[in-house]
TIKEMAR-66531 format. One record per residue (C-alpha): x, y, z. Coordinates in steps of 0.1 Angstrom, whole numbers, plus 2048, in hexadecimal, padded with zeros to 3 digits. Example, Ala and Ser with C-alpha at 12.3 -4.5 7.8 and 13.67 -1.06 7.14 Angstrom:
2
87B7D384E/8897F5847/
//
This chain:
838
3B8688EF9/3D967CEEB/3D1656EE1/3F364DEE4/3EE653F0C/3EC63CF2A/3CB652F33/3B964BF11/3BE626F15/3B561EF3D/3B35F6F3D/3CD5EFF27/3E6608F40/3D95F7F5F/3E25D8F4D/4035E7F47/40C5F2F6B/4065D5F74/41F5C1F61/4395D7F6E/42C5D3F94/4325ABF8A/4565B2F82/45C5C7FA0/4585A5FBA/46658DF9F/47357AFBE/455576FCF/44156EFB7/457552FAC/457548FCF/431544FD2/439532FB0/44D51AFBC/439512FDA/41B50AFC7/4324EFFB2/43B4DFFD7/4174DCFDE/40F4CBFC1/42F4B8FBB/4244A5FE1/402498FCB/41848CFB7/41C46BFC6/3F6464FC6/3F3466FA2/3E0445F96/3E5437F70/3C841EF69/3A941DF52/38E418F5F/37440CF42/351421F53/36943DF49/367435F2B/33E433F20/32C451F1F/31744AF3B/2F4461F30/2F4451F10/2D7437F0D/2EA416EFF/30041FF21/2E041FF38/2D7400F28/2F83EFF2B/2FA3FCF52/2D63E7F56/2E43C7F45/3053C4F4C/2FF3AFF6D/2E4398F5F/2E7397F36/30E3A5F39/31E3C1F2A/33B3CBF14/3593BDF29/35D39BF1A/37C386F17/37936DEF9/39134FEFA/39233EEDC/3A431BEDB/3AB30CEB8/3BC2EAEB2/3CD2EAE90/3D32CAE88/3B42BAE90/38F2C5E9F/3872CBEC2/3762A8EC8/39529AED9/39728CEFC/3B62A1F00/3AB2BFEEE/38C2C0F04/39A2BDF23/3B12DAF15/38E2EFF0F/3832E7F32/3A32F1F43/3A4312F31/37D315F38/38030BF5D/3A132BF5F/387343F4F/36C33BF6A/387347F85/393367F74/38F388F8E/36C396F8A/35C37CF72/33A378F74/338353F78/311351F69/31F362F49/339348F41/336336F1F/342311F11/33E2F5F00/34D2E4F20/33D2FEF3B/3202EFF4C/30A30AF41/30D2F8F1D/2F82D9F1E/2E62BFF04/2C12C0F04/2AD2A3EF5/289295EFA/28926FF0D/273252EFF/25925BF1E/25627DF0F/26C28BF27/2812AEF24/2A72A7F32/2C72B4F2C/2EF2AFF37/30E2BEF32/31F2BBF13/3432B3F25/3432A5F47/3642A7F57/364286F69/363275F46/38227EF31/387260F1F/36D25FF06/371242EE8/36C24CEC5/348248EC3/34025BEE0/35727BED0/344275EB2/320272EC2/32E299ED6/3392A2EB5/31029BEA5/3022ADEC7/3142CDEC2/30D2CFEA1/2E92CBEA9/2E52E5EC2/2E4309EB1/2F031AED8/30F308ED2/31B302EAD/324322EA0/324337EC1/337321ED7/34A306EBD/355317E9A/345304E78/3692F4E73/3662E1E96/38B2F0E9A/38730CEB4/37630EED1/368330EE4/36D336F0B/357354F12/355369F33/342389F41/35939EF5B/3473B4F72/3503D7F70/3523E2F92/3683C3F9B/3813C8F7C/3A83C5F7D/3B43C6F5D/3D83C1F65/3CC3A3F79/3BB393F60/3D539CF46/3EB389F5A/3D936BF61/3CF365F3A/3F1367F32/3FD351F4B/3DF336F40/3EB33EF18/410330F26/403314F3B/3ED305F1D/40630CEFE/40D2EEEEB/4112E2EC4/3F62E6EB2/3E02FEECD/3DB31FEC9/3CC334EE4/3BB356ED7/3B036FEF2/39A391EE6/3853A5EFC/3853C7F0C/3983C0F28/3B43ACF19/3B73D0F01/3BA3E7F22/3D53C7F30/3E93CDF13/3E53F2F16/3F33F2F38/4123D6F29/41C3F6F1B/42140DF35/447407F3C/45040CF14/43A42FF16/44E43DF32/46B436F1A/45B446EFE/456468F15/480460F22/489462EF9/47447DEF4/483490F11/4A6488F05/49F496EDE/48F4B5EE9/4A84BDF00/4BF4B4EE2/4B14CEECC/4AB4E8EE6/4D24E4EEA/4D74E8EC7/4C3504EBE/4CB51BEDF/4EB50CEE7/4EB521F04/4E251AF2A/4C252EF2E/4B6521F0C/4B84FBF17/4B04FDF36/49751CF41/47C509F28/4814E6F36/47D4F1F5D/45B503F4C/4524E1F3E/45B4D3F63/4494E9F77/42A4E8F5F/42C4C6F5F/42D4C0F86/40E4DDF87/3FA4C6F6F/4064A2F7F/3F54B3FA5/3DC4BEF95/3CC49DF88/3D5490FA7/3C64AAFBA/3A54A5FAC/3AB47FFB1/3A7476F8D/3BA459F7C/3CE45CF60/3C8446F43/3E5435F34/3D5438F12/3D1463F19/3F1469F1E/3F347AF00/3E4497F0C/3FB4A0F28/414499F12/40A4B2EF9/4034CBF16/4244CAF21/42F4CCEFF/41F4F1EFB/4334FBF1F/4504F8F08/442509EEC/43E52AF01/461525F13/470526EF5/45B540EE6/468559F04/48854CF06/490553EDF/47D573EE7/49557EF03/4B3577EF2/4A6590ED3/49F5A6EEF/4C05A9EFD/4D15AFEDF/4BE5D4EDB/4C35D9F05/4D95D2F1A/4C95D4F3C/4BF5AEF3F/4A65B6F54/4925CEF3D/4985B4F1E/487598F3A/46A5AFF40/4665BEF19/467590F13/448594F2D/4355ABF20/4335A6EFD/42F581EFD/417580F1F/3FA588F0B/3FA579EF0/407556F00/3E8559F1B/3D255FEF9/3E2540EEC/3E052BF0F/3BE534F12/3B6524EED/3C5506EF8/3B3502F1B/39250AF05/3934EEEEE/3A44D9F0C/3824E4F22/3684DEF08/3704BAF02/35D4B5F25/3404BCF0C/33B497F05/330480F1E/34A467F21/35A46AF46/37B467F38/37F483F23/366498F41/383494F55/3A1498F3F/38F4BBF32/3924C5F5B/3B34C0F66/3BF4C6F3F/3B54E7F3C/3BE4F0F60/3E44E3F57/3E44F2F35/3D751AF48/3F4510F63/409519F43/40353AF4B/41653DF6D/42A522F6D/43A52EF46/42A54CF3A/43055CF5B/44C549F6D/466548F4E/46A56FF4B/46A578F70/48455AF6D/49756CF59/49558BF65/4A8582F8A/4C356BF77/4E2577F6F/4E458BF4C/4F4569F31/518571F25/50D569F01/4EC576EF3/4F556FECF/4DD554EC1/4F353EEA9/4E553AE86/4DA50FE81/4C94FAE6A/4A6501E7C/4A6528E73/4A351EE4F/47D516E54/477539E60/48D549E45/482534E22/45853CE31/463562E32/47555FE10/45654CE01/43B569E12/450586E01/43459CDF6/40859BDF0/410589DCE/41F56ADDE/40756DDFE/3EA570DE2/3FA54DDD8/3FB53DDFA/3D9545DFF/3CA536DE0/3E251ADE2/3D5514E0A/3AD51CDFE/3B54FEDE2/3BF4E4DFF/3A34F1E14/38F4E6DF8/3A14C6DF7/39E4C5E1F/3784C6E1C/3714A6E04/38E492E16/37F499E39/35B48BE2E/372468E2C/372469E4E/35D44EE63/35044DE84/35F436E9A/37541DE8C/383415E68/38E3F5E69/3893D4E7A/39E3CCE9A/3A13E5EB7/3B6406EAF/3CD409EC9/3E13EBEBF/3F13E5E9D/3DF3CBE89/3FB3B2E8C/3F83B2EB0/3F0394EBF/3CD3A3ECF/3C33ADEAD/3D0388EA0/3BB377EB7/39E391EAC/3A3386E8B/3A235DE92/38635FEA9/370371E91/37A360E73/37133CE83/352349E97/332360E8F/34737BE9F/356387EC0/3413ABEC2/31F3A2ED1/3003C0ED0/2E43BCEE8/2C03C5EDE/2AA3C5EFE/2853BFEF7/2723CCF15/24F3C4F21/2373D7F38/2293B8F47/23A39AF5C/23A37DF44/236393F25/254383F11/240360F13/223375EFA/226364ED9/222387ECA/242393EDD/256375ED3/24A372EB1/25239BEAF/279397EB8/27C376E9E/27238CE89/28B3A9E98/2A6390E94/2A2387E6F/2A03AAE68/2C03B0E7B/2D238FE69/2CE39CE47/2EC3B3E50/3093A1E42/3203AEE5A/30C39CE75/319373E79/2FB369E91/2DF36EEAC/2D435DECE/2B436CEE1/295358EEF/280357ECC/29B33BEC5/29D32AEDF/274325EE1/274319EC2/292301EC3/2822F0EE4/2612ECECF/2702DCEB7/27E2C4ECE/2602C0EDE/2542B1EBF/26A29CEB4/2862B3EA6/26D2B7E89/2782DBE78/2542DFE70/2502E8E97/2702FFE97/25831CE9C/245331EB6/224324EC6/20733DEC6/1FD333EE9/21034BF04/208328F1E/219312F06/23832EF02/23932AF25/23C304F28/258305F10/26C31CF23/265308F48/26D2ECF31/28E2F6F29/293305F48/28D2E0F5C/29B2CEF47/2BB2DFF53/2CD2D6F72/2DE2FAF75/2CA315F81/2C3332F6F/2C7323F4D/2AC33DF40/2C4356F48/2D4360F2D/2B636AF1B/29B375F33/29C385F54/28A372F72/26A384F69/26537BF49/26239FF3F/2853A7F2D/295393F13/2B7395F02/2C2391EE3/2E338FED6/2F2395EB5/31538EEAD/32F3A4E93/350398E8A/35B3BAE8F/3533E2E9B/35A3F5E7F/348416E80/331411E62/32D3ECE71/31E3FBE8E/30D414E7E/2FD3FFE69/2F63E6E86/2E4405E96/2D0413E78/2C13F2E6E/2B53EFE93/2A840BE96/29540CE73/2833EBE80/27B3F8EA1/26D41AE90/258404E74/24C3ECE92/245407EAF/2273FDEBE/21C3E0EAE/2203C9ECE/20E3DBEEC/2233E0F05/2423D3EF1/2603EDEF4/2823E7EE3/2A33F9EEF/2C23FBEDE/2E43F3EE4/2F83DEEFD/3183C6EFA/3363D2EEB/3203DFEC9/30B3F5EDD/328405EF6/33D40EED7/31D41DEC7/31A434EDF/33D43EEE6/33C446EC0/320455EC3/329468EE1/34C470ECC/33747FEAC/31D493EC4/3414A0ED7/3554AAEB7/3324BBEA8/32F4CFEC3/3564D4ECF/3694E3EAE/34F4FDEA6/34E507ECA/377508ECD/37A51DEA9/35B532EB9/36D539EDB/38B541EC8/382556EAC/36C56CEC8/38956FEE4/3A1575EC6/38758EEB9/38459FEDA/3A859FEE4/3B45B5EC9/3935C4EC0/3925B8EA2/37A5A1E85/39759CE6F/3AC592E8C/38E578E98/38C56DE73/3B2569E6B/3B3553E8A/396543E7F/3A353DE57/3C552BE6B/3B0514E7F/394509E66/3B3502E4F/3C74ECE67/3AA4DAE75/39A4CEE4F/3B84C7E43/3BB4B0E64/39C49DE5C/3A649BE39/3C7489E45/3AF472E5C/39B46AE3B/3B7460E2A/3C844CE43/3A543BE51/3A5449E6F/38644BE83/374465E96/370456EBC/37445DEE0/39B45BEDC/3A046EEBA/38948BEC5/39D497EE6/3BD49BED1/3AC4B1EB4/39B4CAEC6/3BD4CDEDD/3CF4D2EBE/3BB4ECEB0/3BD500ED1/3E64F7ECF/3E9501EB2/3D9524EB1/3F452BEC5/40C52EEAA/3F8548E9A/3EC55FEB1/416561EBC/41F568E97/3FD581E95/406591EAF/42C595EA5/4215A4E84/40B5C2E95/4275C6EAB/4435CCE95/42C5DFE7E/4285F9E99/4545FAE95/4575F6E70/43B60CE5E/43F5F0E41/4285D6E3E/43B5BEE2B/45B5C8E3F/4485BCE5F/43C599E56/45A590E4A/46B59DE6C/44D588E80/455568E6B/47D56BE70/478571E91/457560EA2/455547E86/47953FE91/46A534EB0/448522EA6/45D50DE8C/4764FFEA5/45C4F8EBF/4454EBEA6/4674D4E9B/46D4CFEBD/4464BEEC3/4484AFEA6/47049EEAF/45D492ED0/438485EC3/44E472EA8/461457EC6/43944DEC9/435444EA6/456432EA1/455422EC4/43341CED2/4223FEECE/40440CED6/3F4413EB2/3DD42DEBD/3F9443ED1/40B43FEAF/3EF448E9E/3E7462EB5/410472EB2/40A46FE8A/3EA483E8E/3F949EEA5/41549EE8D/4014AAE6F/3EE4C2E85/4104D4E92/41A4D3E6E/3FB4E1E61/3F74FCE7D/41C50BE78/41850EE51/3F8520E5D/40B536E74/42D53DE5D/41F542E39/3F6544E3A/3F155DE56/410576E46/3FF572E27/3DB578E35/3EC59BE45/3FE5A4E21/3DD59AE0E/3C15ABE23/3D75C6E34/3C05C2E51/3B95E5E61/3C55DAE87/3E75D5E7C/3EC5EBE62/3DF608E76/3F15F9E98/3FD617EAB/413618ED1/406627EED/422638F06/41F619F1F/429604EFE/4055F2EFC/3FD5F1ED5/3D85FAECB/3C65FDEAB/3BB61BE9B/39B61BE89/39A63BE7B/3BA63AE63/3BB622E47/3D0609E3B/3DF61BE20/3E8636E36/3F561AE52/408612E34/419636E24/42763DE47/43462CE68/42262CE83/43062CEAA/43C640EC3/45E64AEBA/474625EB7/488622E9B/47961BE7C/487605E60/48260EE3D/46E5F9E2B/48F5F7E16/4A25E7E32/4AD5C5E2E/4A85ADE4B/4BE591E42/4C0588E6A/4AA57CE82/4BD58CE9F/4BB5AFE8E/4B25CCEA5/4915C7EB2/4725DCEBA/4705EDEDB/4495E6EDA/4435C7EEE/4245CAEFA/4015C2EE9/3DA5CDEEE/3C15D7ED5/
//
């Protein structure tokens, strides 16, 4: 059987007669097109932009479990911290006082604060305990409201008292006596961060004055400012618009150039918008990256065919046969490459943080929409518009690229170079990218730039206190009453001292102290007695002391639960740097595994408060980008490998990725940025985006191998004629991700544009000079032995060798340049093989 007929290749012809049935109802396919963008253009309108912060914790991980347990009694990681320092004198001041209470009294009343949760020095939860001449236990509040006009040596007698009670000095007043905290627990289900935002911001205004300075940190003030910048991102994406319609009217200068790839970017865009809507997920402000970057890629393959139909017209002048030779040899291919992106898009719902679950599901839906709405859609486009006047493609400054990558690939000795020169960086790429930490790398919270007034307030509250970023250890009995065991107690002192040799941590609170502080008082305030009795009775009478001698209920609370059976203890960081928290978690850990069973019935669980929902969501993040990249470069290199039949294919693809993506970590080392749930989304969608560059100038290469007979003669074709096109689209990404880094003040969607940056950058050079010099070094057998068969669908054949593939041309009969030839333009006559299969 002739191999060069439809009958010895069945699929691939069936394939093939396909196609052309698609291009014989061009109209109504469009039409069923463009009644699918209707339908999802009316979900439009119930698209909702919010974060919602359960979306956010990996909710199987076990610090999350704990923290879902606690949050309502204990409280959890949404905290706002209001720090109020006086700098020109101490905080013992009628006026200054009054200040403290106003502010205190406004945090109380926020939306969704959990009013038992609420912390300071003028709160009523914050009392003075001491021990009467009659032997009597009572207590009262440190500030009472109804008496504001205190004389010197009552300030000065509230001034010894603080300093005398451990629950205050430190947590609650700093050690200069110039700031004092205001701390609150939100509830999660009753959260509105815009609300809150507000109202702190409104209570900043109203309590301004000389000499006050009000410092607000927490979770939700972070998402509040988050959403502060919603207005300047949609003029980010109006700038970004404007520059890559800018360049798309420079570099086509024509009508279907401009605009044929922006109603592609439209339409894709509307499909993706419904789609997120459809499934009634919420977008979060701080993800909009993604989309971006997905809509991005629609213009990528718009202007792939585009540039590929105007090269097409100028070897046939029948408009609609250069529309439907566009179609069928970039179809293929540009699926290939879609599908790579929706696979490392789809994988990232790997991990177990809700957030990324659901951007992975409407993601990858939008990014295989690509398929119809561009891949599909833009020929059949073409195809039923009128034939352009001009087909010529104008020489400009952005063909250079294409033209100096060719000149430096000229031959095996200079792709030998390349090679050795990429294998040296890839060395490089390997010590830089151990650098990089898990989570975060410096103090402060990422998304906003360290001179932002968040991270300012970050900085002041931690430097004056023991530290903003609280961890929760919960010490669990099996018995009611089992935390009033002496052995329990004396077990989690000694927990805590453990813990407290970790410089990074500025103080503790939990039940051991507070038993041994009311003993101590008990006796006199002799320090002798600052310890913990041996009998569980007498544990007990300390706590009911303590709990009587205080006129608010539940004044236990924040350390034990009503049984008696759970305690709390809290540990505070000044900040949560990744090897803070890691070391937070290790030493932990290594006490609980040295300790394990030494108090019966005594079980210790790790982590709540802000510490412990970090930890896991960096933990989540490492388990997520451990198990995603080797998956994506695995799905990849075997649909690569399967698509054109071929290991050296599989491995070529797999040599481009593993390059672009260490080199990406080594930048991250270098820079100090941080593996997390954020970072981890926009790698693994960059190494499926960027695979898409090389499997177009891949499959280019095969294809006008089949024309030219020449190996050399044909990657320098592909790379003056597809590189043409991933260089300007690449330029063009890169043109738009750069508005985020010059005008967002979010730090992390700067951060996250620079990162994209490097990877665009890195995957093109990958594409344009090491995958030519991969085919001129290894002469790989599926290329060099390409043949056509008579429905134009190029296969491989295995039984002649490269060096034969090489000593004549192969095809079917197209005209054949001599390797002599000289290509010295990119709109030279081009191959009449269009199609691709192994």
């Amino acid at each position: 059987m002739d191999k060069h007929s439809a009958e010895a290749h069945k699929a691939t012809h069936w394939l093939h007669a396909f196609e052309q049935r698609v291009f014989d109802y061009p109209k109504t396919i469009l039409g069923l097109i463009l009644l699918a963008t209707l339908f999802f253009a009316a979900q439009v309108p119930n698209l909702k932009v919010y974060s919602d912060f359960a979306d956010l914790l990996p909710q199987t991980h076990p610090y999350i479990q704990l923290h879902n347990e606690i949050k309502e009694s204990f409280g959890g990681a949404n905290v706002i911290i209001v720090g109020v320092e006086f700098t020109e004198h101490d905080i013992f001041d009628n006026a200054a006082l009054a200040r403290i209470h106003r502010i205190t009294q406004a945090v109380d009343s926020l939306p969704g604060v959990n009013h038992n949760l609420v912390a300071s020095l003028t709160h009523r939860n914050s009392r003075k305990v001491w021990l009467t001449p009659e032997g009597n236990v009572n207590s009262e509040s440190y500030y009472n409201p109804e008496h504001t006009d205190l004389t010197p040596e009552q300030l000065d007698q509230l001034r010894k008292d603080v300093v005398a009670d451990a629950r205050v000095y430190g947590p609650l007043v700093s050690p200069d006596m110039h700031m004092a905290l205001v701390k609150a627990q939100l509830i999660e289900g009753q959260l509105d961060y815009a609300a809150t935002f507000d109202k702190i911001q409104q209570l900043r205004e109203l309590e301004a004055a000389p000499g006050v300075k009000i410092h607000v940190t927490g979770q939700p003030m972070l998402v509040g400012w988050a959403y502060q910048y919603l207005d300047q991102i949609l003029t980010i994406f109006l700038f970004t618009a404007l520059i890559m319609v800018s360049l798309l009217i420079f570099y086509f200068r024509k009508a279907y150039g401009i605009l044929i790839p922006l109603a592609g970017v439209i339409v894709s865009s509307i499909w993706g918008v419904g789609i997120i809507s459809l499934f009634g997920y919420n977008l979060d402000p701080l993800s909009l990256v993604i989309p971006f970057l997905i809509s991005a890629r629609a213009m990528s393959h718009g202007i792939q065919l585009v540039e590929r139909y105007y090269q097409e017209l100028s070897g046939h002048a029948d408009h609609h046969l250069a529309a439907r030779l566009t179609f069928e040899s970039l179809f293929r291919p540009g699926s290939l490459g879609v599908v790579s992106d929706a696979i490392g898009l789809l994988l990232i719902a790997i991990g177990s943080i809700p957030l990324n679950t659901k951007m992975a599901h409407y993601a990858s839906i939008w990014a295989l929409s690509i398929i119809l709405t561009v891949l599909l859609a833009v020929p059949l486009l073409l195809s039923i518009l009128p034939k352009p006047r001009h087909i010529e493609i104008k020489h400009n400054l952005f063909r250079n690229v294409g033209f100096m990558c060719a000149d430096l690939i000229s031959g095996p000795r200079a792709a030998k170079r390349a090679l050795m020169l990429a294998l040296f960086l890839l060395a490089g790429g390997f010590y830089f990218s151990s650098k990089v930490v898990i989570g975060e790398s410096e103090p402060g919270s990422p998304i906003l730039y360290q001179d932002h007034d968040y991270n300012r307030s970050s900085t002041a509250v931690n430097d004056a206190f023991p530290g903003s970023e609280e961890m929760y250890i919960v010490a669990q009995t099996t018995e009611k009453g089992g935390i009033k065991r002496p052995e329990v107690l004396k077990a989690l002192a000694d927990l805590e001292r453990t813990m407290l040799l970790d410089p990074g941590v500025g103080g503790a609170k939990g039940a051991p102290d507070l038993v041994m502080q009311v003993n101590r008082l008990l006796h006199n305030t002799d320090p002798r007695w600052l310890q913990i009795p041996d009998d569980q009775s007498y544990v007990g009478g300390l706590m009911y002391t303590y709990m009587m001698s205080n006129p608010i209920p539940g004044a236990l609370n924040e350390f034990i639960d009503t049984d008696e059976r759970i305690a709390n203890l809290v540990f505070y960081y000044k900040d949560h740097q990744g090897e803070t928290i890691r070391r937070a978690i290790h030493t932990a850990k290594q006490w609980i595994a040295e300790n394990e069973g030494r108090v019966d019935g005594l079980t210790i669980r790790l982590a709540g408060g802000t510490i412990g929902v970090i930890a896991s969501q960096n933990e989540a993040a490492f388990e997520t980008n451990l198990w995603v990249l080797p998956l994506v470069f695995l799905l990849i290199f075997l649909f690569v490998t399967l698509f054109y039949s071929s290991l050296m294919a599989g491995a070529m693809m797999f040599g481009a990725m593993l390059f672009a993506t260490t080199l990406t970590y080594a930048y991250m080392g270098l820079v100090g940025m941080g593996i997390n749930s954020n970072t981890v989304p926009i790698i693994a969608v960059g190494v499926g985006v960027g695979i898409d560059y090389s499997i177009y100038m891949m499959d280019r290469i095969r294809a006008e191998m089949t024309s030219l007979g020449d190996l050399g003669q044909a990657v320098r074709r592909a790379i003056r004629t597809t590189g043409l096109a991933v260089s300007f689209t690449a330029i063009t990404l890169i043109a738009g991700i750069v508005m985020w880094v010059l005008l967002s003040d979010l730090r992390f969607q700067a951060d996250a544009a620079l990162l994209l940056i490097v990877m665009v950058v890195l995957n093109g050079a990958a594409a344009m000079l090491l995958v030519p010099s991969w085919v001129l070094a290894f002469k790989p057998k599926f290329i060099c032995t390409a043949y056509v068969d008579e429905d134009g669908v190029i296969h491989a054949d295995d039984s002649r060798s490269s060096d034969d593939a090489e000593a004549e041309p192969v095809g079917k009969g197209e005209p054949v340049y001599q390797a002599s030839e000289t290509l010295s333009d990119a709109t030279a006559k081009p191959s009449l093989v269009m199609t691709t299969k192994a």
